[in-house]
C-alpha positions, -999 to +999 in steps of 0.1 A: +000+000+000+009+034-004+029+056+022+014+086+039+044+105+021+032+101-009+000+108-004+014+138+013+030+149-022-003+144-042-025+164-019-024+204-017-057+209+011-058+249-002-066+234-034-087+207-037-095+207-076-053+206-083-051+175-058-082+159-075-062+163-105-026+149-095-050+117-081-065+114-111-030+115-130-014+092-109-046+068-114-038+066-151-007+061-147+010+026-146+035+035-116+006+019-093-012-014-092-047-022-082-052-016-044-029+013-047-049+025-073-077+021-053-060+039-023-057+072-042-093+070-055-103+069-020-085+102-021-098+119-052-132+108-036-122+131-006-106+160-030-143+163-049-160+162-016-143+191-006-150+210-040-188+206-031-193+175-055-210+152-032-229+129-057-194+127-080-174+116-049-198+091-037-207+076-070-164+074-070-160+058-034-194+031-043-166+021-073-140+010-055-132-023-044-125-025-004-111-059-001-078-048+008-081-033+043-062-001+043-086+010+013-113-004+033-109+017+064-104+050+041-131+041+021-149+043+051-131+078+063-139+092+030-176+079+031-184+096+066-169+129+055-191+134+025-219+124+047-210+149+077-195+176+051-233+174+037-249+178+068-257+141+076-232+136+107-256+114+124-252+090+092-216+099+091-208+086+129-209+051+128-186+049+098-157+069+116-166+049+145-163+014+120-127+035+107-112+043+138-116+003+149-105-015+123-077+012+116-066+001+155-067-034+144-046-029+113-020-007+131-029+021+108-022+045+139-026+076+116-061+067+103-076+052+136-063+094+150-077+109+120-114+085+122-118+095+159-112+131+151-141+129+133-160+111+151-159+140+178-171+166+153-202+141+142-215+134+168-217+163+187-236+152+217-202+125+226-176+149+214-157+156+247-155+117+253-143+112+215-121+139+211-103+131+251-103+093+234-088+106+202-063+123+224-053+095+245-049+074+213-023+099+196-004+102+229+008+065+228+004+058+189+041+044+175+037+067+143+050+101+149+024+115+122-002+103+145+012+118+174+012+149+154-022+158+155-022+164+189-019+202+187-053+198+166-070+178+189-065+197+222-074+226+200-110+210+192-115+197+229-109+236+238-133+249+216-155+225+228-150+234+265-151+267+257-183+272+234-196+252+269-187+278+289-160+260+311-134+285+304-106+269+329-104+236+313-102+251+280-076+270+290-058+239+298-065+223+265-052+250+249-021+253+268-015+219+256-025+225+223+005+255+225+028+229+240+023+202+216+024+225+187+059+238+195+073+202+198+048+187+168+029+214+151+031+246+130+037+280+138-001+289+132-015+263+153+013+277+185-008+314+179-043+298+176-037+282+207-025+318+225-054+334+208-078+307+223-060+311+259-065+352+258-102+347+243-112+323+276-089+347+299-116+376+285-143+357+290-134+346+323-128+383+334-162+396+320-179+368+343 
């Protein structure tokens, strides 16, 4: 199967009609057999999702064959996010949940991180369980790339403290967040964090 690197190469997330494109190239290709093949279709599915093309990308992802089971976990990824992106997250849950297990089971650390993610932003009335779950899993995964989206994940658990109105333990997500962004994140994500700290320190002042 393909490596998250070269995915990585294909996809550009500011522009989701170029990736779409390089997927489609590679597909044609003939540097890439069958399940590999599938692999990136799972990913053009994702790329026309995110251009608004729902029907497109799920007409794409009912195409592809999900015997081999890295495809058939993303399949599953891919599936749940058209569903949530078009405002079907109750649909959408049980598929991330179905991802992020069988992702565990397969050792595919950095898709089990990115199902539960998800999960916590479907199903909105578990999302502090999910996300702390999706946290906990990241903390111990083997894969660095998994462990990298911790700065994300505290992030999310803060705003979801926060839009809750418990201001102190967002704080402390967010410190987190800061903290695992300077050892594993980006720039950005370090001053989104501060931001979120001084928006809950205001907040907690005018109460």
């Amino acid at each position: 199967m393909l490596d998250q690197e070269t995915l990585d190469r294909l996809w550009n997330y500011a522009d989701p009609g170029l990736s779409g494109q390089r997927f489609q190239d590679a597909m044609a290709g003939t540097e890439y057999d069958a399940d590999e093949k599938a692999e990136l279709a799972t990913q053009l599915g994702r790329a026309l999702g995110m251009q608004g093309r729902f029907e497109e990308a799920d007409a794409l992802l009912d195409t592809i064959d999900g015997e081999e089971p890295t495809v058939a976990v993303r399949v599953l990824l891919e599936r749940g996010r058209l569903l949530h992106a078009g405002g079907h997250s109750a649909m959408a849950a049980p598929l991330f949940e179905q991802a992020a297990e069988l992702g565990d089971h397969l050792g595919e650390e950095l898709l089990a991180v990115d199902a539960l993610a998800m999960l916590a932003a479907a199903d909105s009335a578990h999302a502090e369980p999910w996300a702390r779950s999706a946290i906990e899993y990241a903390a111990t995964a083997h894969d660095p790339r998994a462990r990298r989206w911790l700065p994300a994940l505290h992030s999310a658990l803060g705003g979801t403290l926060r839009e809750a109105g418990r201001y102190p333990e967002a704080i402390v997500e967010f410190q987190l967040a800061e903290q695992w962004a300077e050892r594993a994140g980006t720039p950005d994500q370090q001053q989104g964090a501060r931001d979120a700290i001084r928006s809950c320190e205001r907040a907690l002042a005018v109460d």
